[in-house]
C-alpha positions as CSV (number, residue, x, y, z in Angstrom):
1,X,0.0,0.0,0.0
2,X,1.6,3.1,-1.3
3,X,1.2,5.7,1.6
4,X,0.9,10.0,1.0
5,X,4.0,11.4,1.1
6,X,2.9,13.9,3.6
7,X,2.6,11.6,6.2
8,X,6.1,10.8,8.1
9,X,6.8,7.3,9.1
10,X,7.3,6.7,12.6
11,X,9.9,4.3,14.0
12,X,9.8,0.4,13.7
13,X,8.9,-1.3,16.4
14,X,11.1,-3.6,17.0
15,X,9.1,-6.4,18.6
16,X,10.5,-9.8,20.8
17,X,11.2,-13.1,19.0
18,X,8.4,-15.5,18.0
19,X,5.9,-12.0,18.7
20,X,4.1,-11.3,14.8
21,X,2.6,-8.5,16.1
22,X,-0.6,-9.8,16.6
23,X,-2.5,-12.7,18.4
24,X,-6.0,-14.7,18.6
25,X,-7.8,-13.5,21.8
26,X,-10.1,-17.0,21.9
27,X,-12.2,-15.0,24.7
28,X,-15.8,-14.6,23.2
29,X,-17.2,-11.2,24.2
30,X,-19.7,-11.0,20.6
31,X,-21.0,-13.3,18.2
32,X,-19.6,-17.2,17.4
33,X,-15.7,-16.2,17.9
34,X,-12.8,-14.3,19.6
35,X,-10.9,-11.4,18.5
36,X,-7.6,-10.7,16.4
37,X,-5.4,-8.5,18.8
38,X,-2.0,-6.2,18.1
39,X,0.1,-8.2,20.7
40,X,1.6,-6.0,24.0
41,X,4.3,-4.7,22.1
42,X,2.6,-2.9,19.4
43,X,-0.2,-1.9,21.9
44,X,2.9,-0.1,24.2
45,X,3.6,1.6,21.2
46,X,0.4,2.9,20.0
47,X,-0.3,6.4,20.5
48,X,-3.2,7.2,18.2
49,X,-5.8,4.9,20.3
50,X,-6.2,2.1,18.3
51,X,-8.4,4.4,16.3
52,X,-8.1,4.7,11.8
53,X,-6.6,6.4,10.3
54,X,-3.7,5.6,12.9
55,X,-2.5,9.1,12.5
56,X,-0.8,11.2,14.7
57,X,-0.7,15.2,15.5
58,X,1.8,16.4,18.1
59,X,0.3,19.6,17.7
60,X,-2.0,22.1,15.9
61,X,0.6,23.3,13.3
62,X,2.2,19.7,13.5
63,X,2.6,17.1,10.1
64,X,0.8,14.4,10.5
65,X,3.1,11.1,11.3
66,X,1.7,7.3,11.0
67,X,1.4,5.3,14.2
68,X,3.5,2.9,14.8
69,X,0.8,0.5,15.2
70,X,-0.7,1.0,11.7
71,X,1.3,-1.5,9.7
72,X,0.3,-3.9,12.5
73,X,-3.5,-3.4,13.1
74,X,-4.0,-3.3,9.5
75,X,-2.0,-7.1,8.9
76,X,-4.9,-7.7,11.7
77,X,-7.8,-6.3,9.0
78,X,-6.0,-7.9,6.3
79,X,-6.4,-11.5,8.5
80,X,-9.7,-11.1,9.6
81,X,-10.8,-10.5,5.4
82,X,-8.7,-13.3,4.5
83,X,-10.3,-16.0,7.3
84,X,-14.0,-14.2,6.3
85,X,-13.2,-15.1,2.9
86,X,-11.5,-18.5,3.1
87,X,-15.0,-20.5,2.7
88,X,-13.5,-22.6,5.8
89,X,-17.0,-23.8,7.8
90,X,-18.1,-21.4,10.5
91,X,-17.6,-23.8,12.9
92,X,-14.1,-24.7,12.4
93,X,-13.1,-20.6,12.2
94,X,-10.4,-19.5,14.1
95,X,-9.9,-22.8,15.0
96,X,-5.5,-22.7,15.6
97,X,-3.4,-26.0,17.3
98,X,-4.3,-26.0,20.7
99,X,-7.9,-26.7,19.9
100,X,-6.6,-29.9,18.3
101,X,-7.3,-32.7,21.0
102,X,-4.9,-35.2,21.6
103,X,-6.6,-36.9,24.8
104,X,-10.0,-38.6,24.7
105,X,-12.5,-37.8,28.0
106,X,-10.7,-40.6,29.6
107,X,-7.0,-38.9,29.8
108,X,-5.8,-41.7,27.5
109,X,-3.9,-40.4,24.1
110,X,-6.0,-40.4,21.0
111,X,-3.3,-42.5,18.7
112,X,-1.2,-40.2,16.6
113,X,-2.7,-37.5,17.6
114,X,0.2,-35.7,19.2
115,X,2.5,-37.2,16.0
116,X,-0.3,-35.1,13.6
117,X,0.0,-31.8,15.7
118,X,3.5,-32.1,15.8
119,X,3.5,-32.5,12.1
120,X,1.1,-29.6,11.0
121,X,3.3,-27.4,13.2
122,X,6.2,-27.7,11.4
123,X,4.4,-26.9,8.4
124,X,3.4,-24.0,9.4
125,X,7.1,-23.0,10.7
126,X,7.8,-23.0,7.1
127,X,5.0,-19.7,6.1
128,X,5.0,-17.8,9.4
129,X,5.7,-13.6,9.3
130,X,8.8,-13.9,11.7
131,X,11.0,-10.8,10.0
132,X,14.0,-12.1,12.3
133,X,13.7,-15.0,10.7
134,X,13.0,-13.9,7.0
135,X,16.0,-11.3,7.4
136,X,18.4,-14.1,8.4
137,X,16.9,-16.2,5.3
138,X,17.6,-13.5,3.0
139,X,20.9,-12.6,4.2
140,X,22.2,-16.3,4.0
141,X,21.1,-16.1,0.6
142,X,18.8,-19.3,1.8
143,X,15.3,-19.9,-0.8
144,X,13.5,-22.9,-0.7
145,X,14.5,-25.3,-3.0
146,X,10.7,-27.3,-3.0
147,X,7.6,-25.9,-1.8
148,X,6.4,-28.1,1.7
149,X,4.6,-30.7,1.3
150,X,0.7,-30.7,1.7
151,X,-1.6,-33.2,3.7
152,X,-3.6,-36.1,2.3
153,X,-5.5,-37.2,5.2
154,X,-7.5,-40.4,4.7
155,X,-9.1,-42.4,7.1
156,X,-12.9,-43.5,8.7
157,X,-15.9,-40.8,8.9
158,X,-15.4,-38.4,12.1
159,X,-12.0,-39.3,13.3
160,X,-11.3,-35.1,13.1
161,X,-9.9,-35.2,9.1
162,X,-11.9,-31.8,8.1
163,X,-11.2,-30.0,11.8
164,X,-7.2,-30.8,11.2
165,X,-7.7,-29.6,7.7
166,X,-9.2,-26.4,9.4
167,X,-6.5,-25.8,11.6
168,X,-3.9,-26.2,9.1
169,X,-5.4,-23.6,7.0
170,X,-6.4,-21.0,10.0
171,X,-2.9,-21.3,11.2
172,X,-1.2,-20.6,7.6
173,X,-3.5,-18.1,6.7
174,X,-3.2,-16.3,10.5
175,X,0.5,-17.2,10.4
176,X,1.5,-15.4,6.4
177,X,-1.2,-13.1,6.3
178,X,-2.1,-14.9,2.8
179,X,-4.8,-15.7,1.0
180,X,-6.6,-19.7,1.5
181,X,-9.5,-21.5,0.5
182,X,-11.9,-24.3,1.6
183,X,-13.5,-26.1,-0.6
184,X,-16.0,-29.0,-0.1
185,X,-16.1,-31.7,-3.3
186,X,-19.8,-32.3,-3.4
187,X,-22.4,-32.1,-5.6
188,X,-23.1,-28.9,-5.1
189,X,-19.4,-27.7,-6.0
190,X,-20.1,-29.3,-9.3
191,X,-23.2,-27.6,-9.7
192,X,-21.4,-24.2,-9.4
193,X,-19.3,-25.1,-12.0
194,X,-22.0,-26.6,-14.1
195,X,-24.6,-23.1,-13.6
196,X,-21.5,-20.7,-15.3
197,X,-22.4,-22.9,-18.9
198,X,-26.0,-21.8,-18.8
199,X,-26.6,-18.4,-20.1
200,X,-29.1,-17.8,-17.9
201,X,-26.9,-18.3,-14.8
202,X,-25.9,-15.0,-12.9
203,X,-22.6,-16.9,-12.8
204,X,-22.4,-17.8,-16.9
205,X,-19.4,-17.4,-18.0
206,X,-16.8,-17.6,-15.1
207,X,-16.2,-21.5,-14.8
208,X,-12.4,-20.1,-16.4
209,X,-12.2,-17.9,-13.2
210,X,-13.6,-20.0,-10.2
211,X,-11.3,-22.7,-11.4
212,X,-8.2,-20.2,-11.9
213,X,-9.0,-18.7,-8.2
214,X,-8.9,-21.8,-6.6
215,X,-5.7,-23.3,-8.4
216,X,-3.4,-20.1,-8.0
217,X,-4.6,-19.4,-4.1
218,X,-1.4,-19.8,-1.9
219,X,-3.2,-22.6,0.9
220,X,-6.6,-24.9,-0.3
221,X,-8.0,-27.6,1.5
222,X,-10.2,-30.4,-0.7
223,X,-12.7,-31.9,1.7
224,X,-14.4,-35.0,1.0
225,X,-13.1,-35.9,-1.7
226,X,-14.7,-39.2,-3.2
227,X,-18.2,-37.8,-3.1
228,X,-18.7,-36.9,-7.0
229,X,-20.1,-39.4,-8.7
230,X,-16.9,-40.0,-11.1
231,X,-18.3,-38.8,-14.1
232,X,-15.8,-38.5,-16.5
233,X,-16.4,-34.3,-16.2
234,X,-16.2,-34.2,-12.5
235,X,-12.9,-36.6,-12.6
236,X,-11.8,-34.5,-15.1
237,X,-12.3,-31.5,-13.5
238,X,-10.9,-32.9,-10.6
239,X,-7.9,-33.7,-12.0
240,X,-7.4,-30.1,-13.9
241,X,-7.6,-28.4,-10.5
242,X,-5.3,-30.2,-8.8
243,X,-2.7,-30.6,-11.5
244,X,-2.8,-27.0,-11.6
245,X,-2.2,-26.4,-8.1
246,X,0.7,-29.1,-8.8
247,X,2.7,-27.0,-11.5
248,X,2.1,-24.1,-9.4
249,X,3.5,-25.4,-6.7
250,X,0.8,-24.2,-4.0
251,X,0.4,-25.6,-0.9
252,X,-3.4,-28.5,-1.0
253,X,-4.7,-30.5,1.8
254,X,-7.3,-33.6,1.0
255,X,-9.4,-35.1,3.2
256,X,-11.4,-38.0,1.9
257,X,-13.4,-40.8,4.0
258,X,-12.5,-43.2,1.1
259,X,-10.0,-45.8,1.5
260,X,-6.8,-44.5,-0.6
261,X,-6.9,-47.6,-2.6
262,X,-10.1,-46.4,-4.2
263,X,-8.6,-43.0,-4.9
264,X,-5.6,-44.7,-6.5
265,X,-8.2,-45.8,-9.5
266,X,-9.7,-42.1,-10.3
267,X,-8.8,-40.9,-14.0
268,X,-6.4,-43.5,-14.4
269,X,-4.2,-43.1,-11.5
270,X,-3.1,-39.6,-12.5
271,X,-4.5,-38.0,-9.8
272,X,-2.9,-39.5,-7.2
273,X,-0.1,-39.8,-8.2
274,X,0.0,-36.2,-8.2
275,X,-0.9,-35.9,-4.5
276,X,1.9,-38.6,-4.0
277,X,4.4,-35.6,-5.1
278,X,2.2,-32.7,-3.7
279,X,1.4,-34.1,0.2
280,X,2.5,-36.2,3.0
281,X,-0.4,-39.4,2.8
282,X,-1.6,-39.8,6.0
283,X,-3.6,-42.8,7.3
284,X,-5.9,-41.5,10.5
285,X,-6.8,-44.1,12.6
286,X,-8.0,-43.1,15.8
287,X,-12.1,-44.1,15.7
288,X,-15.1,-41.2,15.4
289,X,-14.1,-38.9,18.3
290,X,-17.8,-37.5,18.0
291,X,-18.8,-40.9,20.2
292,X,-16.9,-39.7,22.9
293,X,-19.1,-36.9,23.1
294,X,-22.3,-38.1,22.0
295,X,-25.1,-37.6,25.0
296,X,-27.9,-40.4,25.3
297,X,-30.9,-39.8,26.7
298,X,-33.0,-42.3,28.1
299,X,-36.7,-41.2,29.0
């Protein structure tokens, strides 16, 4: 964002290792969800109040300077749009790793569990704003020499595939401050597709752009996959999206309740065999958490 040249910018704020600048307050005070916060350090350096334009006047003749805080509340605004926008189900929204449970009701670990978390959280080492760290990357001369490797999480119905998914794509999105997407394959996602060929759709004509928005966005997650019915359009379709996102080298996550033998056989093999290069297959074992919370009542 280009800023007026009238307004001078005030110092850096040179913040403590590991702090972005901003955090998730999970406290609920309004609606379904917490609040984004500029993190103690920014707020000890804020003198405009929190309050946009983040200007400040030392006096009635002074020039105007930019808080120090802008840069950071507005990477908070910038957040907020992207999560609004991500399509990710209202349910799972700000939902970040320490929601992820590892222990069933009885204290006993939920196999691989901790092995999963530990896994996601190195991904999302890899896309984090740390500037200590990007500085030191840059001035080693150090670029990645293969983009990370996505999830494919397969495994029975409720066993927390989609709410993983979730996390992984809150977290990379709250983390880099760039754009992600969820995406369900369903029927109805084929529907959308198949209304932009009618000409009397509101939506005729942008098939080209739905599909070109979801294969260039940095972080998508598939969900479900193994619902279409296999036509040879949907596969087909299927297999355009992700071999996009494959020679741009963007970060997908699957989740499918299939088993992955059956996804092995779709269009010939070709798909998975890109999500063999493209993601880390993961088996999920651990049974339908949901039944350690279902409630029964007996009248």
């Amino acid at each position: 964002m280009n800023e007026p040249s009238s307004l001078v910018r005030s110092p850096r704020i040179e913040l403590p290792p590991g702090d972005a600048g901003y955090y998730y307050d999970a406290r609920v005070t309004a609606g379904l969800h917490g609040e984004i916060r500029v993190s103690k350090a920014v707020a000890d350096h804020c003198t405009c109040g929190g309050r946009p334009p983040y200007q400040i006047f030392t006096g009635p003749e002074s020039e105007p300077r930019w808080c120090p805080c802008r840069p950071y509340r507005m990477r908070v605004a910038r957040v907020n749009r992207l999560i609004a926008d991500s399509g990710i189900p209202e349910r799972f929204r700000f939902r970040f790793l320490d929601t992820f449970i590892e222990d069933n009701p009885n204290g006993q670990a939920i196999p691989g569990a901790a092995r999963l978390k530990a896994h996601v959280s190195t991904l999302i080492d890899r896309f984090k704003l740390d500037p200590a760290m990007r500085a030191d990357r840059q001035q080693n001369g150090m670029r990645e020499t293969a983009p990370p490797k996505g999830l494919f999480l397969w495994g029975v119905p409720g066993n927390g595939k989609t709410h993983l998914a979730c996390i992984a794509l809150n977290e990379l999105i709250f983390s880099s401050a760039r754009p992600g997407k969820f995406v369900g394959i369903s029927r109805k996602f084929f529907q959308t597709i198949r209304h932009t060929f009618d000409e009397a759709s509101p939506t005729h004509g942008q098939a080209g752009a739905i599909i070109e928005n979801l294969s260039t966005v940095p972080f998508l997650v598939i969900d479900d996959l193994g619902v279409q019915r296999d036509t040879e359009w949907e596969v087909e379709t299927l297999y355009n999206l992700v071999d996009a996102r494959y020679s741009e080298r963007k970060l997908t996550l699957i989740t499918t309740n299939k088993d992955v033998n059956e996804i092995k056989n779709l269009a010939g093999g070709r798909i998975y065999s890109r999500f063999l290069e493209m993601c880390t297959i993961i088996h999920m074992t651990a049974a339908d958490y949901r039944e350690h919370y279902k409630k029964e009542l007996e009248l």
